[in-house]
BASE-118206 format. One line per field, with one value per residue: residue number from 1; residue in three letters; x, y, z of N, C-alpha, C in turn. Coordinates in steps of 0.02 Angstrom, whole numbers, padded with zeros to 5 digits. Layout:
<rs>
num	c(NUM,...)
residuo	c(ALA,...)
n.u	c(X,...)
n.v	c(Y,...)
n.w	c(Z,...)
ca.u	c(X,...)
ca.v	c(Y,...)
ca.w	c(Z,...)
c.u	c(X,...)
c.v	c(Y,...)
c.w	c(Z,...)
</rs>
This chain:
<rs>
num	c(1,2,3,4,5,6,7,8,9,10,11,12,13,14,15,16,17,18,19,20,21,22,23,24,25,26,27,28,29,30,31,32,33,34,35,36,37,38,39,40,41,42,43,44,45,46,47,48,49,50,51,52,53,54,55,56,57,58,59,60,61,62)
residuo	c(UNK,UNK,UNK,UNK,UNK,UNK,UNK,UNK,UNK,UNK,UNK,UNK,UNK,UNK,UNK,UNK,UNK,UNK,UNK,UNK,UNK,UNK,UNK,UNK,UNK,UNK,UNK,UNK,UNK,UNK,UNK,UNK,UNK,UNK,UNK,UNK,UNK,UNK,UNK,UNK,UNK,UNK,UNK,UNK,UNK,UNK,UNK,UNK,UNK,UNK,UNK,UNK,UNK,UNK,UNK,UNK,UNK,UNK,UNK,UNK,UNK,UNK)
n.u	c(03011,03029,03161,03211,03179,03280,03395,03400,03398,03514,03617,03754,03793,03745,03758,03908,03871,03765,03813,03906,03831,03761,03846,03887,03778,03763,03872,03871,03721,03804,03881,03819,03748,03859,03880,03770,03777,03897,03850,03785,03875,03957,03860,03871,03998,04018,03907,03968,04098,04030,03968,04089,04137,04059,04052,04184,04171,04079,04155,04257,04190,04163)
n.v	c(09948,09860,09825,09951,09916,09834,09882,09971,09907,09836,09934,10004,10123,10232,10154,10165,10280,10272,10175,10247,10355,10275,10217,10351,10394,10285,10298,10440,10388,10312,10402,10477,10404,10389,10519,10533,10456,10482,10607,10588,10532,10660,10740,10676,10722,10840,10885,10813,10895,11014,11046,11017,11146,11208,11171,11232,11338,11368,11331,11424,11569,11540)
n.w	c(03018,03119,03090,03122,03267,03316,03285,03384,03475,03458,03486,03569,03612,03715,03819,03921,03973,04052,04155,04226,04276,04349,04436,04499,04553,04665,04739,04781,04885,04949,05016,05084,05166,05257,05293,05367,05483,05523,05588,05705,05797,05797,05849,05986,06018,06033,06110,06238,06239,06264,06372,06457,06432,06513,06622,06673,06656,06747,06894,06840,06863,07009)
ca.u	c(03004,03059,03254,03237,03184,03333,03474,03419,03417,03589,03675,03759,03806,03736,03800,03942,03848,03727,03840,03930,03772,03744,03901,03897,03727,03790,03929,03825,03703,03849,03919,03753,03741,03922,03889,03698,03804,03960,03835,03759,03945,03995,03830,03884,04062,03989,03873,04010,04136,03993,03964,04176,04169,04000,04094,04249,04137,04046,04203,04303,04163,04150)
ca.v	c(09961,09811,09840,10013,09931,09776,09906,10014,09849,09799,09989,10027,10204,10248,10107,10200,10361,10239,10138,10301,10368,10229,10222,10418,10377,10227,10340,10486,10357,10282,10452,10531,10347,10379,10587,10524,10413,10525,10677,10567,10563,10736,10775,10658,10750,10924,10894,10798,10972,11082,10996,11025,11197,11253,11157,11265,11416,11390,11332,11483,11576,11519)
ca.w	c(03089,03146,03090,03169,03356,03318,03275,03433,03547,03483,03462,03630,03612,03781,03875,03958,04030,04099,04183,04252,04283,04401,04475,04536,04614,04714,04770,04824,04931,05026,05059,05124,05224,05306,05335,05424,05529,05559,05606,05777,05835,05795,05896,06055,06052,06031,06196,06298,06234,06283,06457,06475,06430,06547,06690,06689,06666,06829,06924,06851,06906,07072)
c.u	c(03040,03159,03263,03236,03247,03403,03452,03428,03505,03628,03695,03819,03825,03757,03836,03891,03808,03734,03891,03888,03750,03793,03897,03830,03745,03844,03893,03766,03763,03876,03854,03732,03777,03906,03835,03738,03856,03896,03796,03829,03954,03943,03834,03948,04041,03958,03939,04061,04081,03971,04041,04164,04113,04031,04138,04258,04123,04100,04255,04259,04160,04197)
c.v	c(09908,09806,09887,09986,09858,09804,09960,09962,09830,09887,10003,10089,10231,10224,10137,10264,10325,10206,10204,10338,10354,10214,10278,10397,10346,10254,10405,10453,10350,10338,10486,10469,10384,10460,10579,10496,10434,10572,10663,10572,10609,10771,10768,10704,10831,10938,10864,10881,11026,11075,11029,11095,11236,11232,11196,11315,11421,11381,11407,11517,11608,11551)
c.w	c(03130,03151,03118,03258,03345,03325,03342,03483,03540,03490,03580,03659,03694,03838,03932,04009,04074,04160,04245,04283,04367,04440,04522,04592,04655,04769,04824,04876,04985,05052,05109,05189,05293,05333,05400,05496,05576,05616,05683,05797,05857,05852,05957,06089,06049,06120,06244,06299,06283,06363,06474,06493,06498,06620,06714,06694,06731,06868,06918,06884,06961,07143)
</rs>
């Protein structure tokens, strides 16, 4: 028993996927960071656009 838990502490088979693993995660955080962050923008220029376009409605209009 003892040589079976010594040769699974040193074998490092898995190493890689783990490490890749953990990479993709790290990647998918910072992107879901940067879309949270984009998507308050996209909502300031959406209302200033939508302000533009309701202005030019009532003036045509008018």
């Amino acid at each position: 028993m003892k040589n079976f838990i010594l040769e699974f502490l040193r074998e490092e088979g898995g190493q890689d996927l783990v490490e890749y693993t953990l990479l993709l995660a790290f990647v998918a955080l910072a992107s879901a960071a940067l879309f949270i962050g984009a998507g308050t923008s996209i909502k300031g220029i959406w209302s200033v656009t939508n302000t533009h376009l309701l202005n030019a409605n009532t003036a045509a209009g008018s």
